[in-house]
C-alpha positions as CSV (number, residue, x, y, z in Angstrom):
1,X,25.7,-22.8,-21.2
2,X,29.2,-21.0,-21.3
3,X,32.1,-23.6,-21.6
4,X,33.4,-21.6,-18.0
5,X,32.7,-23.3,-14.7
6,X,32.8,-21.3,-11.7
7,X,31.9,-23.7,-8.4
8,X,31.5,-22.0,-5.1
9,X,32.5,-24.3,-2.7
10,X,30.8,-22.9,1.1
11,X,28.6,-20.0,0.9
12,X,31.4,-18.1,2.7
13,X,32.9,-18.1,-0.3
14,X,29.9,-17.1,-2.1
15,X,29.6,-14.5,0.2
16,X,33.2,-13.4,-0.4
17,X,32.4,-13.0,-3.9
18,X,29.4,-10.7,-2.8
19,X,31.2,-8.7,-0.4
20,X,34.2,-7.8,-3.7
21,X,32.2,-6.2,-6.6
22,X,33.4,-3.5,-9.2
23,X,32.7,-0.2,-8.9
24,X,32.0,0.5,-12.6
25,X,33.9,3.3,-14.6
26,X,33.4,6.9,-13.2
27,X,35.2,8.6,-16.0
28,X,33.2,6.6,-18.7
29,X,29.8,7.7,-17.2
30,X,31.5,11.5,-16.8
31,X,32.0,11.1,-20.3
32,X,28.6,10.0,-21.5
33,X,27.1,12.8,-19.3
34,X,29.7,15.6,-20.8
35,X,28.3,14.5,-24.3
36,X,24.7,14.5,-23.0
37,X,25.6,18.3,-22.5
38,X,26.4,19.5,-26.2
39,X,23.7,17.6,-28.0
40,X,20.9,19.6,-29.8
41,X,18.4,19.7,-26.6
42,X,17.7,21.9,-23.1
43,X,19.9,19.9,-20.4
44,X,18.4,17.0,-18.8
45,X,14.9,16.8,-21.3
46,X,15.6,13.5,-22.5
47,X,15.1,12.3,-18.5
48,X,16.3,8.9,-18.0
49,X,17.0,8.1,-21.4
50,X,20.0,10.3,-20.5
51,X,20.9,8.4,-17.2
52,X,20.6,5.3,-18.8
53,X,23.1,5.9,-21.5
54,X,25.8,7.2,-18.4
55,X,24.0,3.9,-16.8
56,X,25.7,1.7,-19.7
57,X,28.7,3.9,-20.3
58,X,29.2,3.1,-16.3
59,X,29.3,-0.4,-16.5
60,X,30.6,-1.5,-19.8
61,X,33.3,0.9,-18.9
62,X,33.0,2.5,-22.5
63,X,32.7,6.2,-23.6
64,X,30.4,5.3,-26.0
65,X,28.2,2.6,-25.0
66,X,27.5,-0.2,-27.3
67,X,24.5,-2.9,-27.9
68,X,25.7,-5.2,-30.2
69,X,25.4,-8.7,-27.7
70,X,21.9,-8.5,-25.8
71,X,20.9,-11.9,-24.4
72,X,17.5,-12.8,-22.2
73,X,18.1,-15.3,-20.3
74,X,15.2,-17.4,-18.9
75,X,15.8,-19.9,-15.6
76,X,13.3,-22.8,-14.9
77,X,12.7,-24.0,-11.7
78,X,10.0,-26.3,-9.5
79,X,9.1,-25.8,-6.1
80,X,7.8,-28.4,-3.4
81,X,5.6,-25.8,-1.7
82,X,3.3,-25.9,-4.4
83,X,1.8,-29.1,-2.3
84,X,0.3,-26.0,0.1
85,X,-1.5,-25.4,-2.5
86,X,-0.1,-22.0,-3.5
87,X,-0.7,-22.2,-7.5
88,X,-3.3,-22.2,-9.6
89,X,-1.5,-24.5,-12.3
90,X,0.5,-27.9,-11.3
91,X,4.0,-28.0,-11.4
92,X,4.4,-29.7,-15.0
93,X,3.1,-26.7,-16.9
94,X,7.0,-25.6,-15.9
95,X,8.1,-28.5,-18.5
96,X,5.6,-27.5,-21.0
97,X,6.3,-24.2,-20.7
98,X,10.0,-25.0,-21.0
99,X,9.1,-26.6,-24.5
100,X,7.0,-23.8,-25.5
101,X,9.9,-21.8,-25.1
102,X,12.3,-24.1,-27.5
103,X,9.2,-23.6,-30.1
104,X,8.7,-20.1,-29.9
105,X,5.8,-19.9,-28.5
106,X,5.9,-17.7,-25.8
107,X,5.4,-13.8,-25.0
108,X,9.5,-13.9,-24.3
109,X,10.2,-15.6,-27.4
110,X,8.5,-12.1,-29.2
111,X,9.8,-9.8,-27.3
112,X,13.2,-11.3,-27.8
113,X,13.2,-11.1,-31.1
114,X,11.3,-7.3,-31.5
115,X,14.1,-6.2,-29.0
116,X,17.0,-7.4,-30.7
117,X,18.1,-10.0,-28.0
118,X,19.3,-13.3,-28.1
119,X,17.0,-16.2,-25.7
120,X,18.6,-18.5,-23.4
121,X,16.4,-21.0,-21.2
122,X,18.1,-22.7,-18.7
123,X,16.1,-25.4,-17.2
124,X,17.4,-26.7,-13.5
125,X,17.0,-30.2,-12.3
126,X,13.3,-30.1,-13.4
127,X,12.4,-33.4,-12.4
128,X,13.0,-32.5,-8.9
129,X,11.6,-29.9,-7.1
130,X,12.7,-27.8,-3.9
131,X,12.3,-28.9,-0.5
132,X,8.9,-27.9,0.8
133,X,9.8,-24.6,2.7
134,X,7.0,-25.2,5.3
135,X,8.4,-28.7,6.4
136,X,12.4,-28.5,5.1
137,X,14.6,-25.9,3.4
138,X,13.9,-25.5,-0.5
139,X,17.7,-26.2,-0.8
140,X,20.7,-27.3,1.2
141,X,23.7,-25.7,1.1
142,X,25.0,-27.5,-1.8
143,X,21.7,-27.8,-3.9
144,X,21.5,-23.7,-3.6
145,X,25.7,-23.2,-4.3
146,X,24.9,-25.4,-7.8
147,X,22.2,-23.2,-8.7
148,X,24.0,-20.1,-7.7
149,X,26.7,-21.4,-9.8
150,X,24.7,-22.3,-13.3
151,X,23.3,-18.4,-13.2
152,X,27.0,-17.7,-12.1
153,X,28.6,-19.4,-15.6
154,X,25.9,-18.5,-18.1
155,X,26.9,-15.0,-18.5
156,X,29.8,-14.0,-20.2
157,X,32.5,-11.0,-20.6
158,X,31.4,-10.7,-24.5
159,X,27.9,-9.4,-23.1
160,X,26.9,-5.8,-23.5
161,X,23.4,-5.9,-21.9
162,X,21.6,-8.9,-19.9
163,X,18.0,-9.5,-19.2
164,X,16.8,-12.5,-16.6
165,X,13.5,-14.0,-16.2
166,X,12.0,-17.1,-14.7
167,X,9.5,-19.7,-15.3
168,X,8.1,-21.9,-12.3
169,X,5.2,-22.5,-11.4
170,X,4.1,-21.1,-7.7
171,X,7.3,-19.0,-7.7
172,X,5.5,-16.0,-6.3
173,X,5.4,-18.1,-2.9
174,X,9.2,-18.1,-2.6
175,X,9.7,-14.5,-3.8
176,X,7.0,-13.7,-1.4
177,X,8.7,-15.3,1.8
178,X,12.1,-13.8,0.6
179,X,10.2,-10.5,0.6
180,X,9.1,-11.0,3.8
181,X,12.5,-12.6,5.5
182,X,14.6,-9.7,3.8
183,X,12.4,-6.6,4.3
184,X,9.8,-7.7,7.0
185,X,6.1,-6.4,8.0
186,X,4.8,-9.9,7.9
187,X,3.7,-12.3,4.7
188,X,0.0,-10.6,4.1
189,X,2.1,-7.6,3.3
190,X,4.5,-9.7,0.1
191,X,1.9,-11.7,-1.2
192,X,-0.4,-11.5,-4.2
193,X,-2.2,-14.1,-6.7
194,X,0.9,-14.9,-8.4
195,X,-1.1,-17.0,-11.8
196,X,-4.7,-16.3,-10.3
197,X,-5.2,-17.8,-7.2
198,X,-8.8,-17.2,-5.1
199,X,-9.3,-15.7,-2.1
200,X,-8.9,-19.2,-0.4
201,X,-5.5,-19.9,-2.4
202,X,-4.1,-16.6,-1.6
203,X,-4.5,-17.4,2.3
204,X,-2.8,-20.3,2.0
205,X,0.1,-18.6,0.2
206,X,0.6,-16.6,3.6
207,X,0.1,-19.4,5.9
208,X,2.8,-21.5,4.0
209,X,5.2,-18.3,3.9
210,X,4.3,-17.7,7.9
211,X,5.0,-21.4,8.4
212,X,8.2,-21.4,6.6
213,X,9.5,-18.3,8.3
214,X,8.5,-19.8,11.1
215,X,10.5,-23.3,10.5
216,X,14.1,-21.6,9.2
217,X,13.5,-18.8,12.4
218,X,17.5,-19.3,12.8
219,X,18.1,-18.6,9.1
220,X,16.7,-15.2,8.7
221,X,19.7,-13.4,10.2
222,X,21.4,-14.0,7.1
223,X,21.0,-13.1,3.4
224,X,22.1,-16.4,1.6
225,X,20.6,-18.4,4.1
226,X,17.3,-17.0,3.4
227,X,18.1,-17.4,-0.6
228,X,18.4,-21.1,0.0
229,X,15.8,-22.0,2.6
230,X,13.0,-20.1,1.2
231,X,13.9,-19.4,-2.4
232,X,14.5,-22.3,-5.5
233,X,16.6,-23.3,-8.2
234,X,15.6,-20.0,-11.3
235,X,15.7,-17.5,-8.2
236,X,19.4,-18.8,-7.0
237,X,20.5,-19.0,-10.7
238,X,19.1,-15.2,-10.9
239,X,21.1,-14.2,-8.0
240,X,24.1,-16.0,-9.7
241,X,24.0,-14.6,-13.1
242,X,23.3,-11.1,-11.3
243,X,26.2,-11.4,-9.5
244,X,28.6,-12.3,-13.0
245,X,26.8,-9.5,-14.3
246,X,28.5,-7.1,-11.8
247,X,31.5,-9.4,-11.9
248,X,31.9,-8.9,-15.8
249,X,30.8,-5.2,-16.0
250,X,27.8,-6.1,-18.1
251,X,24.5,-4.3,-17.0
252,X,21.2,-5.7,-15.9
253,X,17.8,-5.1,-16.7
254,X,15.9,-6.3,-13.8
255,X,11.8,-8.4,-14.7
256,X,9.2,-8.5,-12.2
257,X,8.3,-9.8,-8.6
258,X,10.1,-13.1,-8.6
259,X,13.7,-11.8,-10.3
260,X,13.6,-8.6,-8.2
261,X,13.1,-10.6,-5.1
262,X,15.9,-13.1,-6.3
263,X,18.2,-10.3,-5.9
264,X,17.2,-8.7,-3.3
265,X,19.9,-10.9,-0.7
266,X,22.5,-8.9,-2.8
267,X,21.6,-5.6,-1.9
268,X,21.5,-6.9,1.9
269,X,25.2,-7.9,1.5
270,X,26.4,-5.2,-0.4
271,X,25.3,-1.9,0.0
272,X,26.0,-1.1,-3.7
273,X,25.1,-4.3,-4.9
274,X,22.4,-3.6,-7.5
275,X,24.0,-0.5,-8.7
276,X,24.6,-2.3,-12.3
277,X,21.0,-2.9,-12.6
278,X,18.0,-1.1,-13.7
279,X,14.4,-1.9,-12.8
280,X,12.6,-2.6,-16.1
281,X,9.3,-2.6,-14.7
282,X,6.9,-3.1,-12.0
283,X,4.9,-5.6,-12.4
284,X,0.8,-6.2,-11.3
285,X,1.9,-8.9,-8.8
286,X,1.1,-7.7,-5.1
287,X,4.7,-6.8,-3.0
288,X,6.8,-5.7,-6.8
289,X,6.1,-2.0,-6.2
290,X,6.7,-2.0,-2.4
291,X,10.0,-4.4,-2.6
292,X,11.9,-1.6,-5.2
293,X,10.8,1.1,-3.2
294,X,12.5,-0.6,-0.4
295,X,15.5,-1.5,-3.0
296,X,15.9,2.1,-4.1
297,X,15.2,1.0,-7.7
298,X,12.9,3.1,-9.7
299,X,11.0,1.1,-12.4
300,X,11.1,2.4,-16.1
301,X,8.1,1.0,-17.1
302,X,4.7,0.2,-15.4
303,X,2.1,-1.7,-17.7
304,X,0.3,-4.2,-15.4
305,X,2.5,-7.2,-16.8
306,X,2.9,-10.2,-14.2
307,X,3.7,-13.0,-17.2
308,X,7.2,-13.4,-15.8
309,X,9.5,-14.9,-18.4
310,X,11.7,-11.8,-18.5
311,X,9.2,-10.2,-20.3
312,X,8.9,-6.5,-18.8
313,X,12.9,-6.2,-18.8
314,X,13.3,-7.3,-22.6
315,X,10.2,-5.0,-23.3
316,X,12.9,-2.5,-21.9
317,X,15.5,-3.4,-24.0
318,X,14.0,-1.1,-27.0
319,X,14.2,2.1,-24.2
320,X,17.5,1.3,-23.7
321,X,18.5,1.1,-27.5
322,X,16.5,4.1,-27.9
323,X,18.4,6.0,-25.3
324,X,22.1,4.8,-27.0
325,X,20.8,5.7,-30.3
326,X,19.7,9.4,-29.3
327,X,23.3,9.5,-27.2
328,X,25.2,8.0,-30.3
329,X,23.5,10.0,-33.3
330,X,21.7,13.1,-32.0
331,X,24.5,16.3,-33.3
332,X,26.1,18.6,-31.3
333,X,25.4,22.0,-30.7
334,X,28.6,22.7,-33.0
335,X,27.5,20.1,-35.7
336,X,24.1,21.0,-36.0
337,X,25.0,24.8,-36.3
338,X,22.3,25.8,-33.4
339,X,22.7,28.6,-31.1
340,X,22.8,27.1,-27.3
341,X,21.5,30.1,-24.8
């Protein structure tokens, strides 16, 4: 964790914080996109590799981009509403996966390493799960603000790129009935079989959400209130660290279902509020695809992943070097001595 504390006191003031966010640095993403223009190549045929390096040049507020501090980091959470029975593994498989994690064990723990990026798992209050949506909020007001607060303080200025991921089990429940709270069309619509539910497990997945949207009716007016009646510990850390992110002008790359949803609330408040992040993937999971088509976020890569763990956005990581190494290295027109048309 970063030796900085940053304690939200009321989530009016978290909401303040939300409501005052960087724009990013128009002239460095001119100049990336002026450079983009002389290199040895027809305008534009390098596709989003080219937007990503104006993407980068945008928010680290640099001409030329750098890559030097990458860091994935991985939030752990447990949820009481896996008592509907929403998952297909018990809660403690979050602690052992949590150790798995420390041994280098895990899908993340590879892709970390193949993508240049530094791993940071951030377990929260393990040993007590949320509330049980369907019968209490997942969090009170000061349960979410901590959370919120822990994302909040574990990114730092020094960063040049940041991937988040999550590990808990029946998360998909909670991302599902933010889904559902945030975008509407009803809980069938959000929900999929998360770590392989059955046909009878993913029906009481939507019953739980229905009930839970149901029980926090008076909630659902309001962004953050949603975040901490429906939503848990790794998805309020998310939404923290996402909101540093923009804070610190360090870009985002954006995992799967349950991080996507975990931001969502900050795209409701601000109406630039994910621009500093891209969408590394969409994942298998049933409601990804649909919630960042409603988030105006197009994904870079889809490969039917649904691990979680961050690992689609640090798969992404190694287009996102590739795009600052073409942009840094590729010669000029003038350089190269080739005739442009």
């Amino acid at each position: 964790m970063s030796p900085q504390t940053t304690s939200f006191k009321s989530l009016e003031d978290l909401r303040a914080a939300c409501l005052d966010l960087p724009a990013g640095s128009d002239a460095a993403a001119g100049a990336v996109a002026r450079r983009q223009d002389t290199l040895t190549k027809p305008p534009g045929s390098l596709g989003r590799l080219e937007t990503i390096a104006a993407w980068l040049g945008r928010w680290q507020g640099r001409d030329m981009p750098k890559l030097d501090a990458v860091k994935v980091f991985v939030f752990a959470g447990n949820h009481g509403v896996t008592a509907q029975g929403v998952s297909a593994y018990p809660s403690e498989v979050t602690v052992q996966m949590v150790a798995n994690f420390a041994g280098g064990g895990a899908a993340i723990n590879q892709l970390a390493r193949i993508a240049g990026a530094k791993l940071d798992v951030i377990p929260l209050d393990l040993e007590h799960p949320t509330g049980d949506f369907t019968q209490i909020p997942a969090m009170d007001e000061q349960t979410f603000l901590a959370a919120v607060s822990a994302g909040y303080d574990a990114v730092t200025k020094d960063l040049d790129l940041v991937c988040f991921g999550e590990m808990g089990i029946g998360n998909t429940t909670p991302a599902a009935a933010i889904s559902t709270a945030l975008f509407g069309g009803g809980a069938e619509k959000w929900t999929g079989r998360g770590t392989g539910v059955d046909d009878a497990g993913l029906q009481r997945k939507v019953v739980a959400i229905e009930a839970g949207l149901k029980r926090h009716a008076d909630s659902l007016s309001d962004p953050l209130k949603i975040a901490a009646a429906l939503g848990g510990r790794e998805l309020a850390a998310i939404f923290g660290a996402t909101l540093a992110a923009r804070k610190n002008n360090v870009p985002v790359l954006l995992d799967g279902f349950v991080c996507t949803a975990a931001v969502a609330p900050l795209a409701r408040l601000h109406p630039t509020g994910l621009a500093h992040t891209v969408a590394a993937h969409v994942s298998a999971e049933a409601g990804h695809r649909r919630l960042l088509e409603a988030l105006g976020l197009p994904p870079l890569l889809d490969l039917g992943m649904r691990l979680g763990e961050g690992s689609g956005a640090c798969l992404a990581v190694n287009i996102v070097r590739s795009a600052l190494e073409c942009h840094a290295k590729m010669a000029s027109f003038a350089e190269a001595g080739v005739s442009e048309k």
